[in-house]
C-alpha positions as CSV (number, residue, x, y, z in Angstrom):
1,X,30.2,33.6,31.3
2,X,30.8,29.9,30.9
3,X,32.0,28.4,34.1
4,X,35.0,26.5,35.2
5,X,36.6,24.1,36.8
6,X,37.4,26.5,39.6
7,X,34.0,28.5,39.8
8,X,32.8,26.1,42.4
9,X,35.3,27.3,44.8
10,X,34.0,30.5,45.3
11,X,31.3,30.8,47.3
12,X,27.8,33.0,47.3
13,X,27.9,34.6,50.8
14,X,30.2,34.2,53.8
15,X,27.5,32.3,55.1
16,X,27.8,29.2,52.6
17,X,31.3,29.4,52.9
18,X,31.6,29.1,56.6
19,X,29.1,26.5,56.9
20,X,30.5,24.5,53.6
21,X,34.1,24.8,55.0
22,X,33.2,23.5,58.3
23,X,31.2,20.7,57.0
24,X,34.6,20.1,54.5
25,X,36.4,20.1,57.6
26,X,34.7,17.5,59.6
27,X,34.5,15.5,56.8
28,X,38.4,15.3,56.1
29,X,38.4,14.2,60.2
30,X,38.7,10.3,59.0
31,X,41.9,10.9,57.3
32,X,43.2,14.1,59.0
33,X,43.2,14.6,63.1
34,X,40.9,18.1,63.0
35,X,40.6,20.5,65.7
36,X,38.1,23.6,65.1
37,X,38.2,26.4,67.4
38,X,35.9,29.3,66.3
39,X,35.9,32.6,68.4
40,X,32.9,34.9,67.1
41,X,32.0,38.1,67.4
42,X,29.0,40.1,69.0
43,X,27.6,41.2,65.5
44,X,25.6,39.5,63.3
45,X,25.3,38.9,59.8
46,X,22.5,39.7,57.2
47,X,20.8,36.6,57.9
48,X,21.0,36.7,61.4
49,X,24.3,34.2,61.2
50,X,27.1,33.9,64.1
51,X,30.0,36.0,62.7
52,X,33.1,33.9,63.6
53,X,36.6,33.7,62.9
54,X,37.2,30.1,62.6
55,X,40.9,28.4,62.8
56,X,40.3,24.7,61.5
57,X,43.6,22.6,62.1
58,X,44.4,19.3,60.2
59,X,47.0,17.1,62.1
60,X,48.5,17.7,64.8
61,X,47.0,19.8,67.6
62,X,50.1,21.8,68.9
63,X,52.1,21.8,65.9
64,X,56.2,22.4,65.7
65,X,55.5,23.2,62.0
66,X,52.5,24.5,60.5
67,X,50.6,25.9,57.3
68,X,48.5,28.9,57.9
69,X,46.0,30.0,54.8
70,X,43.5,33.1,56.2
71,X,41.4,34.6,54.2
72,X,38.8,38.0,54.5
73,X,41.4,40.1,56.5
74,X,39.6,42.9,54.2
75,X,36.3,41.5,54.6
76,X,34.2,41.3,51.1
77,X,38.2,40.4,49.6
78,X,37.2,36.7,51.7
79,X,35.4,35.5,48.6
80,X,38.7,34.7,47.1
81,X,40.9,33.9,49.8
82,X,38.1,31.3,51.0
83,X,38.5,30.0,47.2
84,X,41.7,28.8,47.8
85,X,40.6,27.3,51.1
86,X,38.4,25.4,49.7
87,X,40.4,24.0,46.9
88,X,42.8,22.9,49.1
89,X,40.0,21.9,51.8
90,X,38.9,19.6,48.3
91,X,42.0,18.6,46.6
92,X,44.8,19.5,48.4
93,X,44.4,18.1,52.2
94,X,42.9,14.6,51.1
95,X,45.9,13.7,49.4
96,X,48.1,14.7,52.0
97,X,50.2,12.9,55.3
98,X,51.2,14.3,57.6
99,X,53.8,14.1,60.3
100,X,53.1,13.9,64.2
101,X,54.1,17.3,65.0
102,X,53.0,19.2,61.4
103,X,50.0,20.9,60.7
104,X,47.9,22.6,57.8
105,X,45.4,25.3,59.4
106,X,42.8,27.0,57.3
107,X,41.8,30.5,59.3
108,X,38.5,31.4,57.5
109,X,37.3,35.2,57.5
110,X,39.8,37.2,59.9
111,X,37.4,39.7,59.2
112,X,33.8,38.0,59.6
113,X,31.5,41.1,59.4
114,X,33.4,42.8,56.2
115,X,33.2,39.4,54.4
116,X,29.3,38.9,55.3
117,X,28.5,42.8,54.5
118,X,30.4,43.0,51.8
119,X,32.5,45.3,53.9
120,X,36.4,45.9,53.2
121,X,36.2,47.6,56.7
122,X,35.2,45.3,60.4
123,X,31.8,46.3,62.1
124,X,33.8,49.4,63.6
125,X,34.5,50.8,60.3
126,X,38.3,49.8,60.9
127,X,40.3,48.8,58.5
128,X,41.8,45.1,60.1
129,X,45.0,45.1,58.5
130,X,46.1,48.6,60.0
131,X,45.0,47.5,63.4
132,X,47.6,45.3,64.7
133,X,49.5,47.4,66.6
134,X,50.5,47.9,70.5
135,X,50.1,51.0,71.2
136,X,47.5,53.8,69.5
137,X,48.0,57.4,68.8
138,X,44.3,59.4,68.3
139,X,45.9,62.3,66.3
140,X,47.8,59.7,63.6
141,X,47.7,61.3,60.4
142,X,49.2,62.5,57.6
143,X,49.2,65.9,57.0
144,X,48.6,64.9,52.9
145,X,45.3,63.0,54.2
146,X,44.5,66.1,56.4
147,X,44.9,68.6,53.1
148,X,42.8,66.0,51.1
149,X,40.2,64.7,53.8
150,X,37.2,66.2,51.9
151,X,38.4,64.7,48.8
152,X,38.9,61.1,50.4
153,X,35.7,61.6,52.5
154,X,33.2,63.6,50.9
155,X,30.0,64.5,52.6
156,X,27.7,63.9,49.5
157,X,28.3,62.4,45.7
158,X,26.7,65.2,44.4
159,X,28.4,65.1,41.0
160,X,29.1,68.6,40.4
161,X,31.1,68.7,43.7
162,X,32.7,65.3,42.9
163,X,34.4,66.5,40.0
164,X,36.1,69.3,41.5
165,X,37.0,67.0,44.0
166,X,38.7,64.5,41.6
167,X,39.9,67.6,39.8
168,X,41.6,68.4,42.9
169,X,42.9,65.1,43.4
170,X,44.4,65.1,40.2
171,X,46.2,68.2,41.0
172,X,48.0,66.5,44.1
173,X,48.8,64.0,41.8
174,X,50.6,66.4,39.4
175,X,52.1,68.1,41.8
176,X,53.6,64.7,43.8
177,X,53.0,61.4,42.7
178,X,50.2,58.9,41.8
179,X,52.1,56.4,44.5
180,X,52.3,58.8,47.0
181,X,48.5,59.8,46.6
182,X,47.8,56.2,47.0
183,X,50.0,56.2,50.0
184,X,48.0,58.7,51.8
185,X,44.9,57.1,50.8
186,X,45.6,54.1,52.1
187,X,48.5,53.8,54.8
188,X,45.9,53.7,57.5
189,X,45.5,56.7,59.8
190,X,44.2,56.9,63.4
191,X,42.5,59.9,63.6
192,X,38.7,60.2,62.1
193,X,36.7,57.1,63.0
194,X,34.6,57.8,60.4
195,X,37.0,58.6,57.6
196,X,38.8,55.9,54.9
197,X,41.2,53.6,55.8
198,X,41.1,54.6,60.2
199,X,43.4,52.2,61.8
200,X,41.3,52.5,64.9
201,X,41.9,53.5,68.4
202,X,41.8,50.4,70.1
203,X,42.9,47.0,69.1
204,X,39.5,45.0,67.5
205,X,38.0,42.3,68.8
206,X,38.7,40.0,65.8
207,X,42.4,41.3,66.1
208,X,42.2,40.5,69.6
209,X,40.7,36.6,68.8
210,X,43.6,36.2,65.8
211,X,46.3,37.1,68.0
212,X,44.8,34.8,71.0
213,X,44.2,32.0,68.6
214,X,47.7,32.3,67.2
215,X,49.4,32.1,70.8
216,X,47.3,29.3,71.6
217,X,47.3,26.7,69.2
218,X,51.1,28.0,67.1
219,X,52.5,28.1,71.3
220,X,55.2,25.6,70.8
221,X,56.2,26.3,66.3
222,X,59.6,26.2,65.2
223,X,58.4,27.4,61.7
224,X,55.3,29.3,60.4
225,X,54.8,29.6,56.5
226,X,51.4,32.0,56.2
227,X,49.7,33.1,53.4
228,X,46.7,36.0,54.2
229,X,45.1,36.4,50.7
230,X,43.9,40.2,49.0
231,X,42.7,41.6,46.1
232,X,42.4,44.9,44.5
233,X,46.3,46.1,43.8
234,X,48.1,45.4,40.2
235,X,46.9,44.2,36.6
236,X,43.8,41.9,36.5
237,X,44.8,38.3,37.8
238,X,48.4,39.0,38.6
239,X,49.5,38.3,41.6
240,X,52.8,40.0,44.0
241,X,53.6,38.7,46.8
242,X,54.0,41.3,49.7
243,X,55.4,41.4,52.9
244,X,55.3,43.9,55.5
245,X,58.8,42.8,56.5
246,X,61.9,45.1,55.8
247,X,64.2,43.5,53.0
248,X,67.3,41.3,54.4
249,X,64.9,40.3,58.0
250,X,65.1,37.4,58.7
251,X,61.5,36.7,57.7
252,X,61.8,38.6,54.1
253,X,64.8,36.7,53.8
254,X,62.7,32.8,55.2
255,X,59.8,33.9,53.0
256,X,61.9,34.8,49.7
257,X,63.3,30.8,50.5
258,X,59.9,29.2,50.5
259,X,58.5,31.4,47.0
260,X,61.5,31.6,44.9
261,X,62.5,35.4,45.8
262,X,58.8,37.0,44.7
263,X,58.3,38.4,48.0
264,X,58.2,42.2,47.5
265,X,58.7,44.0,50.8
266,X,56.5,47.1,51.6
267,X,58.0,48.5,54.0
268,X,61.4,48.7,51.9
269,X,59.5,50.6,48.8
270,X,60.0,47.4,46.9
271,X,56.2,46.5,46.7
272,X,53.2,47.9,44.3
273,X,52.0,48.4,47.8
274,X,53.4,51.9,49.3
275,X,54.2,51.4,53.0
276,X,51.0,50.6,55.0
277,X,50.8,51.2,59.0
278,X,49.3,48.0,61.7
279,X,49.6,45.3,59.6
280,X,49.0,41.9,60.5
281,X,52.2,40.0,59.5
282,X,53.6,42.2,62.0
283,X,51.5,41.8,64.5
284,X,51.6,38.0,63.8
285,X,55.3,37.4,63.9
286,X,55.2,39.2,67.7
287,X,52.8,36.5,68.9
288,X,55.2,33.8,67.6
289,X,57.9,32.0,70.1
290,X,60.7,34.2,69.7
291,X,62.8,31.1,68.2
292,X,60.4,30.2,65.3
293,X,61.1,30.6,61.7
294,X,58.8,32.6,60.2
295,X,57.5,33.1,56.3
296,X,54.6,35.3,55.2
297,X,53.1,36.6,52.5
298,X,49.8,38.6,51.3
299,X,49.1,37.3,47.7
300,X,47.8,40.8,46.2
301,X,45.5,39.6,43.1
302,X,44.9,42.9,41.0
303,X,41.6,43.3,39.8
304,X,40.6,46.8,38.0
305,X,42.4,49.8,37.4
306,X,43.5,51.4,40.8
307,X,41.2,54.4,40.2
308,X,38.6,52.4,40.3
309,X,39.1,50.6,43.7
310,X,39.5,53.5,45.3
311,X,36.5,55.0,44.3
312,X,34.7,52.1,44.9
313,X,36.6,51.5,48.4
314,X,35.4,55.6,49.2
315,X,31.9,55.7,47.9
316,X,31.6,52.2,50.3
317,X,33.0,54.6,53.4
318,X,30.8,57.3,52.2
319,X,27.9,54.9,52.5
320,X,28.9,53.5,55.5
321,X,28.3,57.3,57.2
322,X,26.1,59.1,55.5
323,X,23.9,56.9,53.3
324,X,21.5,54.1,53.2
325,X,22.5,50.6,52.3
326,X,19.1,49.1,51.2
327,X,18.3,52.2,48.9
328,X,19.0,52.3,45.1
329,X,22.4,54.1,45.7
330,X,23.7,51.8,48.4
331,X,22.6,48.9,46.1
332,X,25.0,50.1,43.6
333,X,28.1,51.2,45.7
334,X,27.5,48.2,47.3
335,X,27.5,46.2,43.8
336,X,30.8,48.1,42.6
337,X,32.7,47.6,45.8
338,X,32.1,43.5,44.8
339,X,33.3,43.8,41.7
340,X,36.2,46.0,42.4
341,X,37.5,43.1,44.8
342,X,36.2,40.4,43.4
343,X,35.5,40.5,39.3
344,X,32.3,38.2,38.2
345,X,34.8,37.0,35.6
346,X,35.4,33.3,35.1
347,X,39.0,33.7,33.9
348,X,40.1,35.6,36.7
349,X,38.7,33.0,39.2
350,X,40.5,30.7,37.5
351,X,43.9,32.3,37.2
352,X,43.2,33.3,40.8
353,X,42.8,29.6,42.0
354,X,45.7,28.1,40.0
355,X,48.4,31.0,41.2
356,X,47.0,29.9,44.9
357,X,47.3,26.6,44.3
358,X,50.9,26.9,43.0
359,X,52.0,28.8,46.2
360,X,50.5,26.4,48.6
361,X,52.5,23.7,46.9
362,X,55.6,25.9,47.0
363,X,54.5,26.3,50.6
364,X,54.3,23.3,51.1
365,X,57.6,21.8,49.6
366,X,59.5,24.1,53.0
367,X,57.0,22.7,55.5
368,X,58.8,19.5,57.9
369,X,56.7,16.7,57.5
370,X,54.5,17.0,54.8
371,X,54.0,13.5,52.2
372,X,51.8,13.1,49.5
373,X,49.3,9.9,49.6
374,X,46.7,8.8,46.9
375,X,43.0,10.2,47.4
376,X,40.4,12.2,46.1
């Protein structure tokens, strides 16, 4: 496909993108005060590479007001939340001033080891956005997810079994909803280790290093606008904004403020997203100071068909626990789960890039002390 001016944003591996976002970081330290704290992990990635989660702050070091962007919460979706970082890394923070007490923070790959395996899931096969949570109940699940567990987590892709499995999953459908089957496939349950979307029965360590990192460096905030970027829910290159937040809080009602009333809440049914369990915007707003104004959203880019991600999203969790990665099979689950979440299509990476671009600036029109200065 003929490339773009936004190809060069996304990045081969989570390995370049780390390293090239660090290096853009230091770079911008002439212009910008820049503190980098990175907390990493015990695994490794397929090179050998420290797995981090790194929160890169530009301006002021405890910040009253800040700008969070964080990418990879589901892992191999990092290719295209990283984009936007570094398109604002490259045209966005050069150009900006800031005041005294206001910073931008990039938080690259909440979810280091999904984003360098190519991996919606964290190194404990947990899905990180159902993890944030205080307290965790071993039996949490559906009884829907219990009456179709072998279809959401077969024990072979033998094809003659998987059709009567989809047939059977088709009949649930019928018989209930296609949002309410997507509900029980994904809402997160707490149950099977092993099985799709588990929630986990402890809280991760990356959870653990966001959450620690947040209290550290946002301590003393009187507003948080946040941004944690997805893909794989709606028409190809649309975007919704989603919020985990019931309708009329007063977060759903800060964040509807900052982007023009888009923010669709979850929890309230008003989302493509069904309600999901242990999300991070949650989890998030509880580390805050209780005073602190608080805005998120998770831009959802769709990508394919929703059929589609899911398969791709189960034949990756069948992989994961009962096949081989580096075999012909596991090449090719491995391939499709890539291009469910992130399509090798240049006009999606661009309409990707230019909708994140336009909600930074809308972003950043709420944040205190934020000018605009000549640069490149």
């Amino acid at each position: 496909m003929n490339a773009t001016p936004t190809d060069p944003f996304f990045q081969p591996s989570y390995g370049v993108s780390r390293e090239s976002l660090l290096e853009a970081a230091r770079g911008l330290a002439p212009r910008l005060d820049v503190t980098i704290d990175s907390r990493s992990i015990s695994e490794r990635g397929p090179e050998g590479e420290t797995l981090a989660l790194d929160f890169m702050i530009f301006g002021a070091r405890r910040p009253r007001h800040a700008l969070v962007l964080s990418s990879g919460t589901h892992g191999v979706e990092g290719y295209t939340g990283s984009a936007i970082q570094h398109y604002v890394a490259r045209r966005v923070l050069p150009r900006l001033g800031l005041g005294n007490d206001t910073a931008i923070v990039l938080q690259h790959a909440n979810n280091p080891y999904g984003f360098a395996w190519n991996r919606r899931v964290n190194e404990g096969n947990v899905d990180f956005n159902r993890n944030f949570r205080e307290s965790f109940d071993t039996s949490q699940v559906s009884a829907d997810y219990e009456r179709l567990y072998e279809v959401l987590n077969p024990l072979d892709l033998d094809p003659e079994r998987e059709a009567r499995r989809w047939a059977a999953a088709q009949r649930f459908i019928e018989e209930t909803s296609q949002r309410h089957f997507q509900q029980v496939a994904i809402e997160g349950q707490y149950k099977y280790p092993q099985g799709m979307q588990f929630g986990g029965h402890v809280r991760q360590p990356g959870a653990r290093h966001l959450l620690a990192l947040v209290r550290e460096h946002l301590a003393e905030t009187s507003t948080v606008i946040w941004l944690d970027f997805h893909t794989g829910l709606g028409e190809f290159g649309a975007c919704e904004l989603i919020t985990g937040a019931a309708a009329g809080s007063a977060s759903h009602q800060f964040s509807q403020e900052v982007w023009n009333g888009a923010v669709k809440s979850a929890s309230s049914g008003e989302s493509l997203s069904t309600p999901l369990n242990g999300l991070l915007d949650r989890g998030i707003e509880a580390a805050l100071p209780a005073p602190c104004r608080f805005a998120f959203a998770y831009p959802e880019f769709g990508t394919y068909p929703q059929e589609r991600v899911i398969r791709a999203i189960r034949a990756d969790n069948w992989l994961h626990a009962h096949g081989d990665r580096d075999d012909a099979t596991g090449r090719a689950i491995s391939a499709e789960l890539l291009e469910a979440l992130r399509p090798n299509d240049a006009r999606w990476r661009r309409m990707i890039v230019e909708k994140g671009a336009q909600l930074v600036d809308q972003a950043l029109a709420h944040l205190p002390g934020v000018r605009r200065r000549g640069g490149s």
